[in-house]
C-alpha positions in Angstrom: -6.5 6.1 31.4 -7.5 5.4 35.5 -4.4 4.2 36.6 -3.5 6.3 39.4 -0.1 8.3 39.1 1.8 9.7 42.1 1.0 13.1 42.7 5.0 13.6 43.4 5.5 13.9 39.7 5.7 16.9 37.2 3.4 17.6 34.4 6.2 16.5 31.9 6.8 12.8 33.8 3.3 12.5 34.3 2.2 13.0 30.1 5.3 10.8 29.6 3.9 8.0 32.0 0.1 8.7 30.3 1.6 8.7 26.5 4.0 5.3 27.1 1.9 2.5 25.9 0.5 4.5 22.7 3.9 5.3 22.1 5.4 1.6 22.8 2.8 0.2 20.5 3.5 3.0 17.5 7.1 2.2 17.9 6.8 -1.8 17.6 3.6 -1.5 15.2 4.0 1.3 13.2 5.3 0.4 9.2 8.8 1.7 8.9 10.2 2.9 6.3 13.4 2.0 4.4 16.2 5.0 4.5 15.9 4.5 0.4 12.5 4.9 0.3 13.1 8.7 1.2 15.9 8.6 -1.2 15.2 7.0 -4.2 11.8 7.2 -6.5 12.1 3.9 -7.5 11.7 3.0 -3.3 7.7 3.9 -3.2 7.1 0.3 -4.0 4.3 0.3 -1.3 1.7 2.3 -3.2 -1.2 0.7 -4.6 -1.0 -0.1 -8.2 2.2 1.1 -8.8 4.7 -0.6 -10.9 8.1 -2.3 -10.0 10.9 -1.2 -12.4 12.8 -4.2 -12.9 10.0 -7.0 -13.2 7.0 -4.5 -14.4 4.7 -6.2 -11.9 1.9 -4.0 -10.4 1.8 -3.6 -6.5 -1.7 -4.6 -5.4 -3.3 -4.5 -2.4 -3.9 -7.4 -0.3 -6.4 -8.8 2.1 -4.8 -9.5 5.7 -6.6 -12.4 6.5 -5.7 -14.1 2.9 -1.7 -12.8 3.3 -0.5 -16.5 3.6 -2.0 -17.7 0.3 -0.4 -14.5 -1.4 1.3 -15.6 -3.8 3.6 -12.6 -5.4 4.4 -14.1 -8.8 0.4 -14.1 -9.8 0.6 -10.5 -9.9 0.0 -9.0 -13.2 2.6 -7.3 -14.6 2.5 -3.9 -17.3 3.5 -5.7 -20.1 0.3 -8.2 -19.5 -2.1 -5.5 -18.4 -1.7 -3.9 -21.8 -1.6 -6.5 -23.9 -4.9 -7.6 -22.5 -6.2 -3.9 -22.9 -5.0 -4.7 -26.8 -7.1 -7.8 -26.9 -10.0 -6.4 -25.3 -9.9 -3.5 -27.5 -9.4 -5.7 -30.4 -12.5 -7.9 -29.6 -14.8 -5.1 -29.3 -13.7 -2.6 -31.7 -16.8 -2.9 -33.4 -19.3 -2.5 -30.0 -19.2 1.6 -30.2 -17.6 2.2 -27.1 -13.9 1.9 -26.1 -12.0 0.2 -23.6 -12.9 2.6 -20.7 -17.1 2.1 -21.8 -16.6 5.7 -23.0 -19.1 5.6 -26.4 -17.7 7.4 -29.2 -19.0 7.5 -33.0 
């Protein structure tokens, strides 16, 4: 920015000085990640719609203003996604267009 830096100081000191706030908030902002997650497949639990290998439920994305009323356990799970895939498909077997809206004849 304009703060004024001592003219004393090298090109290195000086970009070090000009990059340290960015810097302090990436450090103290920034998401880390877990060692595992680098590791271990089973780790990229923070994608979008992915699903959670011991309870099957379905990582969703959340609004940051809502994140206290989030509750985790109201998450839909794989087993309860397909079966209401099944029931949907089961209901409108007969409308001429699968569960996607895809016609077919």
């Amino acid at each position: 920015g304009n703060a004024k830096v001592p003219k004393n100081l090298s090109n290195t000191d000086r970009i070090r000085i000009e990059h340290w706030p960015i810097e302090t908030v990436f450090k103290y902002t920034y998401p880390r990640l877990d060692i595992n997650v680098s590791k271990m497949q089973n780790h990229l639990l923070k994608s979008p719609f992915c699903v959670h290998p011991k309870t099957g439920r379905v990582c969703v994305p959340i609004e940051v203003e809502n994140v206290a009323n989030f509750d985790p356990f109201t998450v839909p799970t794989l087993a309860q996604l397909m079966k209401e895939l099944d029931e949907y498909e089961e209901e409108h077997k007969n409308d001429g267009e699968d569960a996607s809206g895809v016609e077919f004849d």
